[in-house]
VEXSE-171775 format. One record per residue (C-alpha): residue number from 1; x, y, z. Coordinates in nm, 2 decimals, padded with zeros to 4 digits. Example, Ala and Ser with C-alpha at 12.3 -4.5 7.8 and 13.67 -1.06 7.14 Angstrom:
% residues 2
<pt><num>1</num><u>01.23</u><v>-00.45</v><w>00.78</w></pt>
<pt><num>2</num><u>01.37</u><v>-00.11</v><w>00.71</w></pt>
This chain:
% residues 107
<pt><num>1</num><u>00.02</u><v>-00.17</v><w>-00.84</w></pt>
<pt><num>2</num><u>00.17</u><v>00.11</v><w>-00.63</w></pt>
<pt><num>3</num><u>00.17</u><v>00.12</v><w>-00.26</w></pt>
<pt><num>4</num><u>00.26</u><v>00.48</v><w>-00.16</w></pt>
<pt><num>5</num><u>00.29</u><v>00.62</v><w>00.14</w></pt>
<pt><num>6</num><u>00.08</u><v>00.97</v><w>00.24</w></pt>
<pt><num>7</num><u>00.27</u><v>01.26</v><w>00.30</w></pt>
<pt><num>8</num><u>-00.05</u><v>01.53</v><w>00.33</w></pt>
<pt><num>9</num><u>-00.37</u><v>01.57</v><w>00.23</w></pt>
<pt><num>10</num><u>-00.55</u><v>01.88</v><w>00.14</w></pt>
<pt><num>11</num><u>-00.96</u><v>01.81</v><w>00.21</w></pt>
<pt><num>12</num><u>-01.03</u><v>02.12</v><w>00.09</w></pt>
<pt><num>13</num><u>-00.88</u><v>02.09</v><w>-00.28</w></pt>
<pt><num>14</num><u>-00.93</u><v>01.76</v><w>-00.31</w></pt>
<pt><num>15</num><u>-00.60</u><v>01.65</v><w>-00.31</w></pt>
<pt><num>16</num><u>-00.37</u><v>01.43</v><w>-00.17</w></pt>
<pt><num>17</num><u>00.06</u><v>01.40</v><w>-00.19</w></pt>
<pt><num>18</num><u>00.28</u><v>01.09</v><w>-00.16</w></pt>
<pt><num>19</num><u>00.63</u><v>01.09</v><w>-00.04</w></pt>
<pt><num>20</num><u>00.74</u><v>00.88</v><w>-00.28</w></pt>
<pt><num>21</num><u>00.64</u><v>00.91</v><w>-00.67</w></pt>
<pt><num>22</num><u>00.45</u><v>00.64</v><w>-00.84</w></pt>
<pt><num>23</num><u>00.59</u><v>00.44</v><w>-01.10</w></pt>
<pt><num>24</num><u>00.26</u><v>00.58</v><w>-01.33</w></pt>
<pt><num>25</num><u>00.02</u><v>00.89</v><w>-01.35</w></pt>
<pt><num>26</num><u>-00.16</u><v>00.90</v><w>-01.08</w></pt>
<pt><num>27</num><u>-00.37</u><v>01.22</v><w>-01.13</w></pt>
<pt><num>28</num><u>-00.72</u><v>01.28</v><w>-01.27</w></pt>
<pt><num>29</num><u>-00.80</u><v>01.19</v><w>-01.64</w></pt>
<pt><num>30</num><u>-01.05</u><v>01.05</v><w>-01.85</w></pt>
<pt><num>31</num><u>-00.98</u><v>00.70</v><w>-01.89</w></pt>
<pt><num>32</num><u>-00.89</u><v>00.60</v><w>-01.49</w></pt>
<pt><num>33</num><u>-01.24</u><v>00.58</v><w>-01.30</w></pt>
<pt><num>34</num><u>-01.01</u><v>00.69</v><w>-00.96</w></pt>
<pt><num>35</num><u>-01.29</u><v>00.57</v><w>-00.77</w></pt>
<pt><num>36</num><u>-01.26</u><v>00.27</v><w>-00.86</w></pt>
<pt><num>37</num><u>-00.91</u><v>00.23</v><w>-00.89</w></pt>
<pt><num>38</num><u>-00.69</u><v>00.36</v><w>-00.55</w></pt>
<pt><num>39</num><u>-00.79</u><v>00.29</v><w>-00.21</w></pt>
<pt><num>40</num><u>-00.64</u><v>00.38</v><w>00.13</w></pt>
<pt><num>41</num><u>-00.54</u><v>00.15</v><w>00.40</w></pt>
<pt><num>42</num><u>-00.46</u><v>00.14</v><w>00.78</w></pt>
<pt><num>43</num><u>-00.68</u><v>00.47</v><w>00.85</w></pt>
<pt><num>44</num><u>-00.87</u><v>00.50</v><w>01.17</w></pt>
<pt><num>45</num><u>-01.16</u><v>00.64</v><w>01.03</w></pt>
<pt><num>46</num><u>-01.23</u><v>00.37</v><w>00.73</w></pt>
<pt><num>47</num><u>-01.23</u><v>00.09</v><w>01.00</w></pt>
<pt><num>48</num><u>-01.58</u><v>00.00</v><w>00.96</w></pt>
<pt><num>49</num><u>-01.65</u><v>-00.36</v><w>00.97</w></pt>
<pt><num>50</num><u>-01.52</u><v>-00.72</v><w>01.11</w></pt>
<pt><num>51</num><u>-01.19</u><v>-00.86</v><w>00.95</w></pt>
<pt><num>52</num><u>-01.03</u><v>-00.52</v><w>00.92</w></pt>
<pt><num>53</num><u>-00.73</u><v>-00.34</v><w>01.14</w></pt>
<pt><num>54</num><u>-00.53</u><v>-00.03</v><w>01.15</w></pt>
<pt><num>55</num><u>-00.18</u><v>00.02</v><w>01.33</w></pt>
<pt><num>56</num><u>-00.07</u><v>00.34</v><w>01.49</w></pt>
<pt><num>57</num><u>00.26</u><v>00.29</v><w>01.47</w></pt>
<pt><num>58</num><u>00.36</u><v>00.62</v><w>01.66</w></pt>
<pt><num>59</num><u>00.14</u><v>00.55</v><w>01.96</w></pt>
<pt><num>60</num><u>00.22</u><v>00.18</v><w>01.93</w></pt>
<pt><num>61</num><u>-00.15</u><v>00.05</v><w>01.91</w></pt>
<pt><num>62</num><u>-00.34</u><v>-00.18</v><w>01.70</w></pt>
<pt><num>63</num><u>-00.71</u><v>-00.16</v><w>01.64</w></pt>
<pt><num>64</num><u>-00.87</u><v>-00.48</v><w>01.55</w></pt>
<pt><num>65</num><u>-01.29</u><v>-00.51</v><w>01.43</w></pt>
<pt><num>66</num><u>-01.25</u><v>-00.89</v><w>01.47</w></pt>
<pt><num>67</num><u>-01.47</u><v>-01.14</v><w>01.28</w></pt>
<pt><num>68</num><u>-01.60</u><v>-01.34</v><w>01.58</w></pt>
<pt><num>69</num><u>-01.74</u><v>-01.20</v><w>01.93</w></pt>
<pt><num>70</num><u>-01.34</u><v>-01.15</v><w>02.06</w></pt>
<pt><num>71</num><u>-01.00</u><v>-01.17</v><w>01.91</w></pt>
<pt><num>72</num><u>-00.81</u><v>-01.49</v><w>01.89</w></pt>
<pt><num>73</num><u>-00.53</u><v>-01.58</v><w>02.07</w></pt>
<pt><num>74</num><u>-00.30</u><v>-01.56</v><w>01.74</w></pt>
<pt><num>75</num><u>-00.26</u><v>-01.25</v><w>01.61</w></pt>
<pt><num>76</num><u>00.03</u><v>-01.13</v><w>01.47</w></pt>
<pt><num>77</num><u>00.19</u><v>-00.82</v><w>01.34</w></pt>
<pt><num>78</num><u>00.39</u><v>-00.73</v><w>01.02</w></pt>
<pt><num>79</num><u>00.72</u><v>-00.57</v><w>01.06</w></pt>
<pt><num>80</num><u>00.85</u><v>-00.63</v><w>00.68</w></pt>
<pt><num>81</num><u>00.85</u><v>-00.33</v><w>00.44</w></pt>
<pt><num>82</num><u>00.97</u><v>-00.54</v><w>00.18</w></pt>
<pt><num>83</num><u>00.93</u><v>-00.93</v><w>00.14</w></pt>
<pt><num>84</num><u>01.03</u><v>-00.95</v><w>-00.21</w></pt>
<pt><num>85</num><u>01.23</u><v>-00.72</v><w>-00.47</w></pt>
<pt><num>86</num><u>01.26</u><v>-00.80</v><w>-00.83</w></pt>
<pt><num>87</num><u>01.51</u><v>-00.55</v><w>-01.06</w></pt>
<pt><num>88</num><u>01.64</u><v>-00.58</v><w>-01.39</w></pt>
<pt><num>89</num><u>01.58</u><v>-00.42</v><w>-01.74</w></pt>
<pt><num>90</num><u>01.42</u><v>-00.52</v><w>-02.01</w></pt>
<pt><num>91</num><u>01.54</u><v>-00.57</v><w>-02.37</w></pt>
<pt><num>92</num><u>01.40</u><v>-00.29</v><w>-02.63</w></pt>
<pt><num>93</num><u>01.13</u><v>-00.50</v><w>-02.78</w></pt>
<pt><num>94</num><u>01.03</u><v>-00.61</v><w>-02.43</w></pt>
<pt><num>95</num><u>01.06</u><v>-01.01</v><w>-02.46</w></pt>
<pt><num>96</num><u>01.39</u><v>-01.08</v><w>-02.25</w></pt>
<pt><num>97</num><u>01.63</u><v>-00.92</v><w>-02.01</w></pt>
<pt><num>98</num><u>01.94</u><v>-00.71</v><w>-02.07</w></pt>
<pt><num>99</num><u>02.10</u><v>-00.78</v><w>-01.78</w></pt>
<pt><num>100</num><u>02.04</u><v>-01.02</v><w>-01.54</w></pt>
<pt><num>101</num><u>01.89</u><v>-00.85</v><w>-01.25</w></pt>
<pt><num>102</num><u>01.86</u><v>-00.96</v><w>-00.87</w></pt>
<pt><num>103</num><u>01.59</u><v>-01.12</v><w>-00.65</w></pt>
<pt><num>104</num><u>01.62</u><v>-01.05</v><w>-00.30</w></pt>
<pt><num>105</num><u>01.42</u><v>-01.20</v><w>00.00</w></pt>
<pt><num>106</num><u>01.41</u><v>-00.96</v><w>00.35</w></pt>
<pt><num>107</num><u>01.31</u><v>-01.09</v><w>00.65</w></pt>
């Protein structure tokens, strides 16, 4: 799964460019159903029912649709852009590791 962030979008054309590439084809073909198959998170305009939230993180505001009549006292904000890396390289045939790679926890 790729989680890319949005550097433009194009209404018009129907097309949208991340800032970083994907580590697969991401464009239009005959076997991906795209609509069922990427999604688009923390936009203003999709927040449209309880449970869900969007961060401005330039104007420094959250919007929150709770699930009950008001928010709880509890709520708290992500500020990782990485809990958990996993690297290494696989052998040829795919069934074991080359080289050792590294695990690494941020936080």
């Amino acid at each position: 799964m790729n989680i890319l962030p949005i550097q433009s979008v194009d209404a018009a054309r129907g097309v949208l460019r991340t800032s970083v590439p994907g580590t697969y084809p991401l464009g239009r073909t005959e076997v991906i159903d795209l609509q069922n198959m990427t999604f688009v998170e923390n936009v203003l305009e999709e927040l449209d029912e309880p449970g869900e939230w969007v961060l401005d993180s330039e104007a420094a505001k959250l919007y929150l649709w709770p699930q009950g009549e008001e928010p709880g006292d509890d709520i708290a904000i992500p500020l990782l852009t990485e809990l958990v890396r996993v690297e290494g390289k696989m052998d040829d045939d795919g069934r074991g590791t080359r080289r050792c790679g590294t695990l690494s926890s941020v936080g």
